[in-house]
C-alpha positions as CSV (number, residue, x, y, z in Angstrom):
1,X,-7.8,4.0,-13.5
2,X,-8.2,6.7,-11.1
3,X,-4.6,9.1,-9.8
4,X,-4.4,12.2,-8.2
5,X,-1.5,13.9,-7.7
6,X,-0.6,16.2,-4.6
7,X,2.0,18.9,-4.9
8,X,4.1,21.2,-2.5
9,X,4.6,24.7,-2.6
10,X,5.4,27.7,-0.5
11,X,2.5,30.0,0.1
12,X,4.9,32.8,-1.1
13,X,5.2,31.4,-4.0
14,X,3.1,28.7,-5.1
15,X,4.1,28.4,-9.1
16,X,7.0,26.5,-7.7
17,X,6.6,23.1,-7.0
18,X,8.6,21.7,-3.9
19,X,8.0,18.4,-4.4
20,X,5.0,15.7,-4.8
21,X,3.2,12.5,-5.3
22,X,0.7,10.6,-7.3
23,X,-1.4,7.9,-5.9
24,X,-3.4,6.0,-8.8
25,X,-5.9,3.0,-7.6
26,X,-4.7,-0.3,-9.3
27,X,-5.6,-3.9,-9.1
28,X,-3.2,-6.6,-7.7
29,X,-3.9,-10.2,-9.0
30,X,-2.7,-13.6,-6.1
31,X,-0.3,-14.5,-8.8
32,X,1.5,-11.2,-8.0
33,X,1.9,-11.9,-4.9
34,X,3.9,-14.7,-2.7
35,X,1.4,-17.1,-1.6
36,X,1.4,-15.6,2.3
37,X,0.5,-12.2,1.2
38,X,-1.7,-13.6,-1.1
39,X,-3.6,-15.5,1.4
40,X,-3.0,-12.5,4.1
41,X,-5.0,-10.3,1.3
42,X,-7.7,-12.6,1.0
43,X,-7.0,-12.5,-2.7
44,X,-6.0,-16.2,-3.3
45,X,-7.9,-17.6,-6.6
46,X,-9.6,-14.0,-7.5
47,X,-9.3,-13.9,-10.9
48,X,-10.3,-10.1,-10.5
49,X,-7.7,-9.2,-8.4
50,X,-8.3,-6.9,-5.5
51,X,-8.0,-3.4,-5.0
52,X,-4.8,-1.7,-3.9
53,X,-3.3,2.0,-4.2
54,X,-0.1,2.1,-6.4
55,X,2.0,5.7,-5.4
56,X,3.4,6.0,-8.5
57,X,5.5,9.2,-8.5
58,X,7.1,11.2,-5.3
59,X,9.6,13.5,-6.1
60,X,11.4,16.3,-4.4
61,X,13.3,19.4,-6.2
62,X,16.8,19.5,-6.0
63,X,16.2,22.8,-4.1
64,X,14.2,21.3,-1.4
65,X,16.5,18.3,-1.2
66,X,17.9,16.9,2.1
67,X,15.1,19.0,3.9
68,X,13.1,16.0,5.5
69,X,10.2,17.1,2.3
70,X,10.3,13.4,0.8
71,X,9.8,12.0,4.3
72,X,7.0,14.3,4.9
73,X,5.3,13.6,1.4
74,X,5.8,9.7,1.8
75,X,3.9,10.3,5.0
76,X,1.6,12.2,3.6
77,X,1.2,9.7,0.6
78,X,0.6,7.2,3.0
79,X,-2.0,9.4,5.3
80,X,-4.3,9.6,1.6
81,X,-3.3,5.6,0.9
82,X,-4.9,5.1,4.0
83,X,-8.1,7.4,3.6
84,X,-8.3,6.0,-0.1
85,X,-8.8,2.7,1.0
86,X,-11.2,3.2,3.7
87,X,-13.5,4.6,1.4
88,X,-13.2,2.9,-1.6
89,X,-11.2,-0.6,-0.2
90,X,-8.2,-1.4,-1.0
91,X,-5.4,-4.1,0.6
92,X,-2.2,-2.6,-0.1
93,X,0.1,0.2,-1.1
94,X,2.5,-0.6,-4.0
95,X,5.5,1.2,-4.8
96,X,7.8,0.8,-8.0
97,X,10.8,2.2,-6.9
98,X,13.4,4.0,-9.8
99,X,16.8,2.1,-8.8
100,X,17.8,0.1,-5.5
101,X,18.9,3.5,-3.5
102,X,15.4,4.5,-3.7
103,X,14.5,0.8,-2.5
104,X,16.2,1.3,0.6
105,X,15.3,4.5,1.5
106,X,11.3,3.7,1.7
107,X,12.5,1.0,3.4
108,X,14.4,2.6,6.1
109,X,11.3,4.8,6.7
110,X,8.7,1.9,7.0
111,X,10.7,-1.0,7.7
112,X,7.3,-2.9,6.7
113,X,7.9,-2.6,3.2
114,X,8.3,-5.9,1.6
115,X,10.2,-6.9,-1.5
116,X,7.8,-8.0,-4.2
117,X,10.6,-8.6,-7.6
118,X,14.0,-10.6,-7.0
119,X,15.2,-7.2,-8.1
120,X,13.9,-5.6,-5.0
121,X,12.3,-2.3,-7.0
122,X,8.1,-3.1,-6.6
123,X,7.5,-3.0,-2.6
124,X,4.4,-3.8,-1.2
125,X,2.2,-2.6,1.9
126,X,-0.6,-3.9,3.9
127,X,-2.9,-1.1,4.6
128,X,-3.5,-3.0,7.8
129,X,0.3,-2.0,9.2
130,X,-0.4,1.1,8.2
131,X,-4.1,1.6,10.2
132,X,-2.9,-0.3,12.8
């Protein structure tokens, strides 16, 4: 399993972290998925699964909170989701959200985000919404 982790900081003082994420490349099985998304992956009956980017962490200092940072880092998140898959493949972004507020709000900044639990926490993404 490959992650890397991308942090903020102000140049004038960089020991203190803003706010960041973790991307960490995963695999995603058809079973996983509903059978659409499944078939819209290409990943229907591989038994390997398929490559996709999990962001497992983004986080925000309650400093920095209500500053438009966890918008900007979820963009940015997405930016490397993107560049990670060009160059190593990959057919979606997952998320694992904490609790149902966080849910919502990467859903009200890409709408696109589709529920993946009946509980609505794991999200997924096709990296084709987000290079198109």
């Amino acid at each position: 399993m490959r992650a890397a982790t991308k942090v903020a900081v102000l140049p004038a003082a960089p020991a203190s972290i803003l706010g960041y994420f973790t991307l960490v490349a995963i695999k995603i099985v058809d079973h996983e998925l509903p059978d659409d998304l499944a078939k819209k992956f290409k990943i229907r009956n591989l038994v390997s699964g398929a490559q996709a980017i999990l962001l497992a962490q983004l986080g925000v200092d309650r400093h920095a909170a209500g500053t438009g940072l966890g918008t900007f880092l979820l963009k940015q998140a997405l930016r490397h989701a993107v560049n990670g898959a060009l160059e190593v493949g990959g057919v979606a972004l997952i998320v694992d959200a904490v609790d149902r507020d966080t849910a919502a709000w990467y859903q009200a900044r890409v709408p696109d985000f589709r529920q993946l639990t009946p509980d609505g926490l794991r999200l997924v993404l096709s990296m084709r919404t987000l290079v198109s």
